[in-house]
KOLTORLO-907285 format. One line per 8 residues: number of its first residue (from 1); their letters; for each residue x, y, z of C-alpha. Coordinates in nm, 4 decimals, always signed. Example, Ala and Ser with C-alpha at 12.3 -4.5 7.8 and 13.67 -1.06 7.14 Angstrom:
# KOLTORLO-907285
1	AS	+1.2300/-0.4500/+0.7800 | +1.3670/-0.1060/+0.7140
***
This chain:
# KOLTORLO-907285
1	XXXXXXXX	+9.6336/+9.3638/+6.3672 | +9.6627/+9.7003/+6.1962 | +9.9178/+9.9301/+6.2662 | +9.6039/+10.2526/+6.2745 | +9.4184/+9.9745/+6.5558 | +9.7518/+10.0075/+6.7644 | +9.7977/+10.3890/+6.7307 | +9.4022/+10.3875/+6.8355
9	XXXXXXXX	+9.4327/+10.1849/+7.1733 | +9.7463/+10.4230/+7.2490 | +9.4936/+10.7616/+7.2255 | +9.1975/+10.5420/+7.4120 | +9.4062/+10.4796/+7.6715 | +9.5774/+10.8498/+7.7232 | +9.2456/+11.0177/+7.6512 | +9.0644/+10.7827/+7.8951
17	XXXXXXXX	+9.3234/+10.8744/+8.1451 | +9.3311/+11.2031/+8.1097 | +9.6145/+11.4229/+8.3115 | +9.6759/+11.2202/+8.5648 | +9.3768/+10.9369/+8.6505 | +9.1118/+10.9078/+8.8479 | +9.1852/+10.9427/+9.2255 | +9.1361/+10.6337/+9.4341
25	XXXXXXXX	+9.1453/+10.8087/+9.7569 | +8.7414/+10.7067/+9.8656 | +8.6856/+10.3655/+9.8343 | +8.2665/+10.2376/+9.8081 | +8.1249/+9.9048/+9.6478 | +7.9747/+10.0134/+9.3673 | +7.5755/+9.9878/+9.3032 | +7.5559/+9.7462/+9.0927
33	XXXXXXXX	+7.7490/+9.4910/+8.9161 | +7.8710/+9.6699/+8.6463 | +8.0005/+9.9869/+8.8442 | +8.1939/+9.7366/+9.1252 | +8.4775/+9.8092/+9.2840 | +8.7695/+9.6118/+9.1704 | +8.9584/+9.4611/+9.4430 | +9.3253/+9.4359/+9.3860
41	XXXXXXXX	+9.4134/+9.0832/+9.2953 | +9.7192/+9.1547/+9.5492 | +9.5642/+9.0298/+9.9037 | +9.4239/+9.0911/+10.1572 | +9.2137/+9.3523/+10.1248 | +9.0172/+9.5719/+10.3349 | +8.7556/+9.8177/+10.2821 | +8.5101/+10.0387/+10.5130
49	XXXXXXXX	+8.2207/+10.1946/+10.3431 | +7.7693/+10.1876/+10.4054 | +7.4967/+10.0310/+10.2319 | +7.2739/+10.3047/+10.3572 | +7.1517/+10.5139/+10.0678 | +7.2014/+10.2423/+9.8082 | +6.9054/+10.0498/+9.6469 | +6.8265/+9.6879/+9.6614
57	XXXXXXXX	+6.9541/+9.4975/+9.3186 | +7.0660/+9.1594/+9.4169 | +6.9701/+8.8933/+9.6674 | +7.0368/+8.5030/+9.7415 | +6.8457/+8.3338/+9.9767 | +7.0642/+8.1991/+10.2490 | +6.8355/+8.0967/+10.4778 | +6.5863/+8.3993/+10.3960
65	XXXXXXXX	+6.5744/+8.6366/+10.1254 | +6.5929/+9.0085/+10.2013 | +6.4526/+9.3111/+10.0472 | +6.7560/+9.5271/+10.1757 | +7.0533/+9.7847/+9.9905 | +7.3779/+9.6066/+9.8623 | +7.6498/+9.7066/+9.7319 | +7.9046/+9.4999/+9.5260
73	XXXXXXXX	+8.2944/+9.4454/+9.4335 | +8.4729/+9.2480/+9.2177 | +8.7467/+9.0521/+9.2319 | +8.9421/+8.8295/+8.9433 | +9.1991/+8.6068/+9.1238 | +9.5483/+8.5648/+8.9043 | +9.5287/+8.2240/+9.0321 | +9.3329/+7.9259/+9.1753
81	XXXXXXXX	+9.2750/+7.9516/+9.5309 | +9.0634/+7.9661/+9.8348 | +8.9488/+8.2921/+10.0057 | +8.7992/+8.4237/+10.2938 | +8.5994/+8.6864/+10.2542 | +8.4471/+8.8706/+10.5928 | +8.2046/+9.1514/+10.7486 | +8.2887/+9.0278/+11.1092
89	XXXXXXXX	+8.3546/+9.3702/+11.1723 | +8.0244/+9.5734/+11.0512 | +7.8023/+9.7502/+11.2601 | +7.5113/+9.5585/+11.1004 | +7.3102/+9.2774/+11.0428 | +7.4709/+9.1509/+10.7506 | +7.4429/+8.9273/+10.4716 | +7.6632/+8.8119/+10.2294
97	XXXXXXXX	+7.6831/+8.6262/+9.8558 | +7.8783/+8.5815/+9.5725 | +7.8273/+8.5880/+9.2055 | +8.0317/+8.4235/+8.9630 | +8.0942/+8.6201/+8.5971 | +7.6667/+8.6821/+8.6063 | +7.5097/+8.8642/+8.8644 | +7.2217/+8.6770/+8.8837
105	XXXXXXXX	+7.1059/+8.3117/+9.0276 | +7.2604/+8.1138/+8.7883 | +7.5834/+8.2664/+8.8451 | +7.5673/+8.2922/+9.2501 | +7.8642/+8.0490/+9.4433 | +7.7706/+8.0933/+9.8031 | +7.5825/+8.2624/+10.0283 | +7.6175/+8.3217/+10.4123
113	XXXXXXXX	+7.3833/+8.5325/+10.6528 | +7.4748/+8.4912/+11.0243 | +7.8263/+8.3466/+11.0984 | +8.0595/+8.5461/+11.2984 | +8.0768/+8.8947/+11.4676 | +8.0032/+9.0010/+11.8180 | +7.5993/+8.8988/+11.8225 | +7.6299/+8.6158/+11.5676
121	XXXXXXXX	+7.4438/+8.8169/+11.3296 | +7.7320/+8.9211/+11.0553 | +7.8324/+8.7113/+10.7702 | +8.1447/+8.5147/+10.6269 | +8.2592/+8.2995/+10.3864 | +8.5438/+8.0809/+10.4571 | +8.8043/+7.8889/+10.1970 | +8.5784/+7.9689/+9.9201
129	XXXXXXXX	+8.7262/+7.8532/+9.5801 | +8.7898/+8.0971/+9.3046 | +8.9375/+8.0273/+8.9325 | +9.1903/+8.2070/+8.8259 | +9.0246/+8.4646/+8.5319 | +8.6475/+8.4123/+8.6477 | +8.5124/+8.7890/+8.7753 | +8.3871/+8.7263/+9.1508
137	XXXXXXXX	+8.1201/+8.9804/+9.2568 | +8.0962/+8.9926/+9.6333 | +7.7609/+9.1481/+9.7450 | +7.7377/+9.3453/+10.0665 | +7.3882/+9.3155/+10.1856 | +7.1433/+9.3060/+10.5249 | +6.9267/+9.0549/+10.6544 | +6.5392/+9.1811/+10.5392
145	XXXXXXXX	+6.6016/+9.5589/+10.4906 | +6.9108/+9.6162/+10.7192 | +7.1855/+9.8618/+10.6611 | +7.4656/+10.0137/+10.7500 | +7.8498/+10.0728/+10.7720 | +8.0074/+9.7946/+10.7337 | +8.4141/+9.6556/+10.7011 | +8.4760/+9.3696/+10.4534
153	XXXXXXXX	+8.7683/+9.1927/+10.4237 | +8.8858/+8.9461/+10.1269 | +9.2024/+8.7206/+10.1918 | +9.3343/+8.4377/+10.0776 | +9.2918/+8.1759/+10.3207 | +9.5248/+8.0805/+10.5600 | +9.7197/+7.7613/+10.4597 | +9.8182/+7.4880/+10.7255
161	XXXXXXXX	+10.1938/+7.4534/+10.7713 | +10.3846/+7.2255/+10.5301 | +10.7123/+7.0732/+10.4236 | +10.8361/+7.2420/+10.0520 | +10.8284/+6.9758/+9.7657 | +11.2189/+6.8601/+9.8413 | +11.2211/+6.7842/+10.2027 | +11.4487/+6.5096/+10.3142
169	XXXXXXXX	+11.2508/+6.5072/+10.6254 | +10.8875/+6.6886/+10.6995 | +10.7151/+6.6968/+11.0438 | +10.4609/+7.0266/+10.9927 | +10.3198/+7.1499/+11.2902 | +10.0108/+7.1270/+11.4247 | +9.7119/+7.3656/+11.3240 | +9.5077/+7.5658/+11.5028
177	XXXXXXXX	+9.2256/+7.3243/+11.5816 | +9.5026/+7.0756/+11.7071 | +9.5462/+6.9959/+12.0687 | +9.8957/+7.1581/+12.0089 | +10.1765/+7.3514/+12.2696 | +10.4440/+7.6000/+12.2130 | +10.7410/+7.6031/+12.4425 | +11.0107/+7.8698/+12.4419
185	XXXXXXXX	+11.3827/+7.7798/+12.2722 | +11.5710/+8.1138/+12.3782 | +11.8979/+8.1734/+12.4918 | +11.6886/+8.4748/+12.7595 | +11.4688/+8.2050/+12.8935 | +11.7410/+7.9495/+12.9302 | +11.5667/+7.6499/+12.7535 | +11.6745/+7.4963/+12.4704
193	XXXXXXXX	+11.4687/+7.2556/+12.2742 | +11.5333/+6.9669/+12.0460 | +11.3773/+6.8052/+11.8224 | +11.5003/+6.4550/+11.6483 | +11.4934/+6.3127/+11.2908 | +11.6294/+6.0081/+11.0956 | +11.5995/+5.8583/+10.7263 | +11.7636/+6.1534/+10.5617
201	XXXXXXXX	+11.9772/+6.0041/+10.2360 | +12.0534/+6.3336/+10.1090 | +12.2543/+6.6506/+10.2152 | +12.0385/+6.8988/+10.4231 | +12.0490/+7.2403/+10.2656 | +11.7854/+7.4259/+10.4486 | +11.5286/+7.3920/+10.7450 | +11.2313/+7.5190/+10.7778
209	XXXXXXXX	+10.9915/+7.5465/+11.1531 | +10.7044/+7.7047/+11.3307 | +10.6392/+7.9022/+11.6390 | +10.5119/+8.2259/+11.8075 | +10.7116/+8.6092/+11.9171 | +10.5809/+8.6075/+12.2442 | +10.7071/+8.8247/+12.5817 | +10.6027/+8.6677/+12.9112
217	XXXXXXXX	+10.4742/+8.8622/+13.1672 | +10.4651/+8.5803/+13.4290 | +10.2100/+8.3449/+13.5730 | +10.1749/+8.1870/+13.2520 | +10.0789/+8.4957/+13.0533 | +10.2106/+8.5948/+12.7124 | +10.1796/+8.8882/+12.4859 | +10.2847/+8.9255/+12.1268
225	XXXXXXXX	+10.5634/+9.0776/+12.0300 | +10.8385/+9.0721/+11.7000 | +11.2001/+8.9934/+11.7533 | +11.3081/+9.2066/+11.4583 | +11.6329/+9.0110/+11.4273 | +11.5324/+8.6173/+11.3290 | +11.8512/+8.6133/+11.5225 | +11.8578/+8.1631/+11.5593
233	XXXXXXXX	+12.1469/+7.9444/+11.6459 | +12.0493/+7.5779/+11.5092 | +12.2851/+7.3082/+11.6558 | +12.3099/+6.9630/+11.4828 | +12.3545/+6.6999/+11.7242 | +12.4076/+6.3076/+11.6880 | +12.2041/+6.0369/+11.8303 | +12.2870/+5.8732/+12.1374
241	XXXXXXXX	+12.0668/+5.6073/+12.2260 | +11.7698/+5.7714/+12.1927 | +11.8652/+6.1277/+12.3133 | +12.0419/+6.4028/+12.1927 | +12.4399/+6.3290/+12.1479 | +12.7466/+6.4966/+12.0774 | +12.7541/+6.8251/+11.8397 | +12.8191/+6.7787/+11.5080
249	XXXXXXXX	+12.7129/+7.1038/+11.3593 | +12.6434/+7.4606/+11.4874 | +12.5334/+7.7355/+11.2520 | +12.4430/+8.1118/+11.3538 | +12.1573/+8.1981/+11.1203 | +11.9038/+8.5091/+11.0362 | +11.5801/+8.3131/+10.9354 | +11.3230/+8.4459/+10.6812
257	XXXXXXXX	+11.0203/+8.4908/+10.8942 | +10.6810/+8.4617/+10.7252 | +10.3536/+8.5122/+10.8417 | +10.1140/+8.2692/+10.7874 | +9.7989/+8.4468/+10.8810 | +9.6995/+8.1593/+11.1089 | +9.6103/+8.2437/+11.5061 | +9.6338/+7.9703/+11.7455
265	XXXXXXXX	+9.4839/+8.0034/+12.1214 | +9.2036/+8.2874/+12.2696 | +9.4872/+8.5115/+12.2292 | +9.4867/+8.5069/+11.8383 | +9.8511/+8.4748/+11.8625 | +10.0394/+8.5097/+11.5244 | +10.1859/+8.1338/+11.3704 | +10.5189/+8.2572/+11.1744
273	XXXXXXXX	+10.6804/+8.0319/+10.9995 | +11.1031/+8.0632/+10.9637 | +11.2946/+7.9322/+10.6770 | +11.7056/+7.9287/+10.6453 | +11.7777/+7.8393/+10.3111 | +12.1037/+7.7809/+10.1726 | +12.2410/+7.5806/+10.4648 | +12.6162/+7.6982/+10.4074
281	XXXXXXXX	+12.8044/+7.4629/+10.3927 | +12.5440/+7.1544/+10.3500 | +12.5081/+6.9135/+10.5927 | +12.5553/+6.4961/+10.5677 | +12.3707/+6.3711/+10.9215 | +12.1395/+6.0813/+10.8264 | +11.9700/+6.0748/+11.1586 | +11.9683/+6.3127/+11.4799
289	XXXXXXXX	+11.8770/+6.6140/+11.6829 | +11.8406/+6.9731/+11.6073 | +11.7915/+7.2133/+11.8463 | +11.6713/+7.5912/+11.7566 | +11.7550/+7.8658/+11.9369 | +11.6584/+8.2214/+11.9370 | +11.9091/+8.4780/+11.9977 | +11.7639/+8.8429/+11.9532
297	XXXXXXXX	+11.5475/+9.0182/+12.1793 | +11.6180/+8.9256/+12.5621 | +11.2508/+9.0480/+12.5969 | +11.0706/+8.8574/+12.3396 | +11.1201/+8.4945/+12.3179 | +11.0856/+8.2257/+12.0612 | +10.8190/+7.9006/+12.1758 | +10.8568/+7.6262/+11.9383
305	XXXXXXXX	+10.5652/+7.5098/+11.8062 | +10.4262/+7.1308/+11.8240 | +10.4339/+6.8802/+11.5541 | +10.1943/+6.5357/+11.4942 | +10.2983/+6.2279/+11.3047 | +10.6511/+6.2072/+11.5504 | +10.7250/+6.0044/+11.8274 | +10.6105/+6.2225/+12.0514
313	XXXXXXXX	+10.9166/+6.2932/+12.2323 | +11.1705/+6.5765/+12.2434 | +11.3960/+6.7347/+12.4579 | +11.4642/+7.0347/+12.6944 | +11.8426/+7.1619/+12.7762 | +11.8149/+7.3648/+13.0734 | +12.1594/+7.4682/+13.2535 | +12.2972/+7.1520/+13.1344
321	XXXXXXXX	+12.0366/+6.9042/+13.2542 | +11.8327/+6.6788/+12.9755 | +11.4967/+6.6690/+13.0232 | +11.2179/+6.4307/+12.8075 | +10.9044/+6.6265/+12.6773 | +10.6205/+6.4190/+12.5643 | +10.5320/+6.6319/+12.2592 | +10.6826/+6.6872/+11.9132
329	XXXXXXXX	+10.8470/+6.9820/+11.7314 | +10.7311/+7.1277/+11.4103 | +11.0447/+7.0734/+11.1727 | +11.1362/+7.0396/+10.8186 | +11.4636/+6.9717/+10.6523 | +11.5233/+7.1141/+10.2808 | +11.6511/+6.8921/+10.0304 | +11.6812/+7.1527/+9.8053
337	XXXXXXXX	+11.6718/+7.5228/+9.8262 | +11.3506/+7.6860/+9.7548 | +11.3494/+8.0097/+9.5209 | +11.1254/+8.1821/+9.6866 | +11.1726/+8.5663/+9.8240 | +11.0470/+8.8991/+9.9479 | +10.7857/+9.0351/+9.7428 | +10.6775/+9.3703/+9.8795
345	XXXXXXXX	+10.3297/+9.4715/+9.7860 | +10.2028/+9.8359/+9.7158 | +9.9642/+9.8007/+10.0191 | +10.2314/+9.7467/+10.2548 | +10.1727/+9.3555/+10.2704 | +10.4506/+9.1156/+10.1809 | +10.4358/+8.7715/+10.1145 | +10.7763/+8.4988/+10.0205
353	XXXXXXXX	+10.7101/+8.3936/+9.6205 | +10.9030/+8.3343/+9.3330 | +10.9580/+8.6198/+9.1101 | +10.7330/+8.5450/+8.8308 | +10.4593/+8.5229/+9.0950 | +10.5877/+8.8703/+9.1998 | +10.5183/+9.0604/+8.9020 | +10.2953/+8.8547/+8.7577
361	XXXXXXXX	+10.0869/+9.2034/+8.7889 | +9.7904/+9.3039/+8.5704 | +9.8912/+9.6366/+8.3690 | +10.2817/+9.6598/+8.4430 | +10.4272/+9.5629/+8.1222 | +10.7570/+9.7029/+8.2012 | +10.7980/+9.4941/+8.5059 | +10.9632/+9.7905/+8.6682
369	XXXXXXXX	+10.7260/+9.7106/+8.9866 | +10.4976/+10.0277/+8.8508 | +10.1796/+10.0900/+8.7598 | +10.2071/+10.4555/+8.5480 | +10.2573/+10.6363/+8.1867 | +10.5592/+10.4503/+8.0839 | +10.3803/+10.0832/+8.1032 | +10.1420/+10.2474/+7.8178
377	XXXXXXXX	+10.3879/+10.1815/+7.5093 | +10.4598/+9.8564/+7.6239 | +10.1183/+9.7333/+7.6612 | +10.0174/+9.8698/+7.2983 | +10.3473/+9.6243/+7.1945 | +10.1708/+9.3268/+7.3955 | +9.8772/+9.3825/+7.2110 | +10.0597/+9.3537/+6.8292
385	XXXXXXXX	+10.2171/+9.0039/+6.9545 | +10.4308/+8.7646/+7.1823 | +10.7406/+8.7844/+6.9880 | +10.7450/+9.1692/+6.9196 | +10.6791/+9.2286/+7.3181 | +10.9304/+8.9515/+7.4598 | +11.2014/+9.0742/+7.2160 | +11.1836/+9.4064/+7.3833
393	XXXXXXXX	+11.0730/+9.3199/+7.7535 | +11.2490/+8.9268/+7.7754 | +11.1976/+8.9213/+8.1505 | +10.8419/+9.0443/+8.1777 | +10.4917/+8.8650/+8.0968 | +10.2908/+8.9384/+7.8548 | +9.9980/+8.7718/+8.0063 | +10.0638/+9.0915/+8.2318
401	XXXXXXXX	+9.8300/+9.2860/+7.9833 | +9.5329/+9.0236/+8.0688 | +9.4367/+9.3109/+8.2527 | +9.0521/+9.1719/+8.2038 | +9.1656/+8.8285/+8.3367 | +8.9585/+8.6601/+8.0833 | +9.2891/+8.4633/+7.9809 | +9.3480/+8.6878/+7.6427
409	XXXXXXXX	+9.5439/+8.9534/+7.5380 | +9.3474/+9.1514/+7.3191 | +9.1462/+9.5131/+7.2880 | +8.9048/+9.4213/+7.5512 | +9.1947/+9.4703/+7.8138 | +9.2024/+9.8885/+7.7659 | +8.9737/+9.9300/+7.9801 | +9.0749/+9.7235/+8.2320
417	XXXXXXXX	+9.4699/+9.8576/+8.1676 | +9.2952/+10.2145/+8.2500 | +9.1165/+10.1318/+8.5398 | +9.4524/+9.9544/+8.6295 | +9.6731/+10.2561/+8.6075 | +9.3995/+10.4575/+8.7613 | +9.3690/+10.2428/+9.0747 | +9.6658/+10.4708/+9.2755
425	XXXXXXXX	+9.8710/+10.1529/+9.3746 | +10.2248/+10.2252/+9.4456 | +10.5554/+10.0577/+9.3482 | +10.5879/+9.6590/+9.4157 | +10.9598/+9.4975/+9.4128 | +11.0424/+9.1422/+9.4968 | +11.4228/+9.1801/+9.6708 | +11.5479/+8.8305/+9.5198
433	XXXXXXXX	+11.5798/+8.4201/+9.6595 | +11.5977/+8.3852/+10.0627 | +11.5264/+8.7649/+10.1299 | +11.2937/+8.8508/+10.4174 | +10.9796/+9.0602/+10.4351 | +11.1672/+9.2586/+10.7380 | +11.3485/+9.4021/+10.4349 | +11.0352/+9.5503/+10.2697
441	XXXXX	+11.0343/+9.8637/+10.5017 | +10.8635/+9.9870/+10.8216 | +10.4880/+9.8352/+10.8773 | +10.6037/+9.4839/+10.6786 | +10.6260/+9.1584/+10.8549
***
């Protein structure tokens, strides 16, 4: 590459952006294909806009075609992975497809008209699989020539729970669709529960479980709530014929509290999962109980969520009486530590990853969590080569400057890099290993 092609994409991209960038402050689905709007690959993502007004350039027939107005985003996933993407929500009969790279038949992936919403009548599309670096264009449309305001909504889909790669002993909880329970394990409601393992050979250096923030308000009822503190005592104790023995470990912990976007019961209530990892010190215990207790908020309790696969039997302390529970308790125990932490997201989501996940961020090539000015130089320097760029940015990714996501680094990312630094995101940071999202700021889970 040419030294005069370099000095070129540098004035492309400063005249293209002008003073400052285009404001991203009304958010539409473009027309057509080729004018979509980009979704962020950092999910979810929500946006409100109308198909009223727009013309009619795309259809799929799923069961009938339509003659109505669409409008259409685009997404292009960093990675492989299932989404959801929804117009529950609209005020519409809606319909719904998506393209793959080509707007047109041979390109469409799926198509949904009626599947969800408060008539039955507005469309979804659940655990769809997406390639990382194939452009998905998700059509907003109507059933025959309806239209209207409508609310989509692209997520990755929720994941069921599951031991890390590691675990010395995995029991996940149940899922939604389970014939599961949840039973408090507070110090405020006076119930304690335990939960029993065996076969561990190595050292347990972390544990990992499942279970609802929920305040009672009597008669059965519960409302959500968050017990800012992940405030947990978790008490190692040994076996004695069958039941919960003698102590043999007690550690005061603050858990790393993650939500897993799954809702369990009529209620919708929230499935977090809780991670303590390191154990400090380790612990040798080839076979036990472990009881885990919540200790924050007198007025918002922990319930332990249930497990499959067990023996289906646990066990309630309750001022000092035993008592057998036919049901198991979601539980993990870490063989090794996982290196994941906070990363906290310009749109005021978080999520626990690993750092190169974290910035692994289309058009910050400074990896200072920014999308602005001073990522320009450094994207010109991906563009002349690896080594130059990694001699001067040795922590960052290149493949940041994929800004295209067609799996090159090359000229055809400028515009993409543009529309990247004129999207308005803010800063993203990931805080380090074992942090929790409660660090992100006000408004993060």
């Amino acid at each position: 590459m040419r030294a005069d092609q370099l000095v070129a994409g540098v004035v492309i991209v400063v005249a293209a952006l002008g003073a400052g960038g285009t404001s991203a402050g009304t958010r539409q689905g473009g027309d057509v294909c080729a004018l979509a709007y980009v979704v962020p690959q950092t999910l979810p993502f929500t946006d409100s806009g109308t198909t009223a007004g727009y013309t009619d350039d795309y259809d799929a027939a799923c069961q009938w075609t339509s003659n109505a107005p669409d409008v259409v985003y685009a997404l292009t996933p960093p990675r492989d992975m299932q989404i959801d993407v929804l117009l529950c929500d609209s005020a519409y009969d809606t319909k719904l497809f998506v393209f793959r790279n080509l707007c047109e038949a041979g390109g469409l992936v799926a198509c949904n008209d009626d599947a969800c919403g408060p008539d039955g009548f507005r469309s979804q599309l659940i655990a769809l699989p997406v390639v990382a670096g194939a452009t998905y264009f998700i059509v907003v449309d109507g059933y025959a020539g309806a239209s209207g305001a409508y609310t989509l909504t692209v997520r990755e889909t929720p994941q069921p729970p599951a031991c890390p790669a590691g675990s010395v002993f995995s029991q996940p909880a149940h899922q939604p669709a389970d014939n599961w329970v949840a039973r408090p394990s507070e110090t405020a409601s006076g119930d304690v529960r335990y939960e029993n393992f065996s076969g561990v050979v190595d050292p347990i250096r972390g544990v990992r479980w499942w279970g609802f923030y929920l305040r009672s308000e009597g008669f059965g009822s519960w409302a959500p709530c968050d017990d800012a503190t992940r405030a947990f005592t978790l008490e190692f104790r040994a076996d004695n014929s069958g039941q919960p023995g003698p102590i043999v470990a007690t550690y005061a912990v603050t858990a790393v509290a993650q939500d897993t976007g799954l809702t369990y019961g009529l209620q919708d209530y929230a499935l977090r999962q809780f991670t303590v990892a390191p154990l400090e010190p380790p612990l040798n215990l080839a076979g036990g109980w472990l009881g885990v207790r919540g200790e924050g908020d007198a007025a918002c309790w922990f319930l332990w969520l249930s497990a499959p696969g067990g023996d289906v039997k646990s066990y309630r302390l309750r001022s000092g009486v035993w008592t057998a529970e036919a049901a198991d308790l979601g539980l993990c125990l870490l063989g090794t530590v996982p290196n994941v932490g906070a990363c906290c997201y310009e749109n005021d989501t978080c999520a626990l990853v690993t750092r190169a996940e974290c910035i692994a961020r289309p058009g910050d090539l400074n990896c200072d969590g920014l999308l602005n000015f001073d990522d320009i130089d450094p994207f010109v320097l991906a563009l002349g080569g690896q080594s130059g760029y990694e001699a001067a940015f040795p922590d960052c990714r290149r493949q940041n400057a994929d800004c295209n996501g067609d799996g090159a680094v090359d000229f055809d990312d400028i515009d993409a890099f543009v529309s990247a630094l004129s999207s308005g995101q803010g800063p993203r940071v990931w805080l380090g290993v074992g942090t929790s999202c409660t660090a992100c700021g006000a408004g993060l889970r």
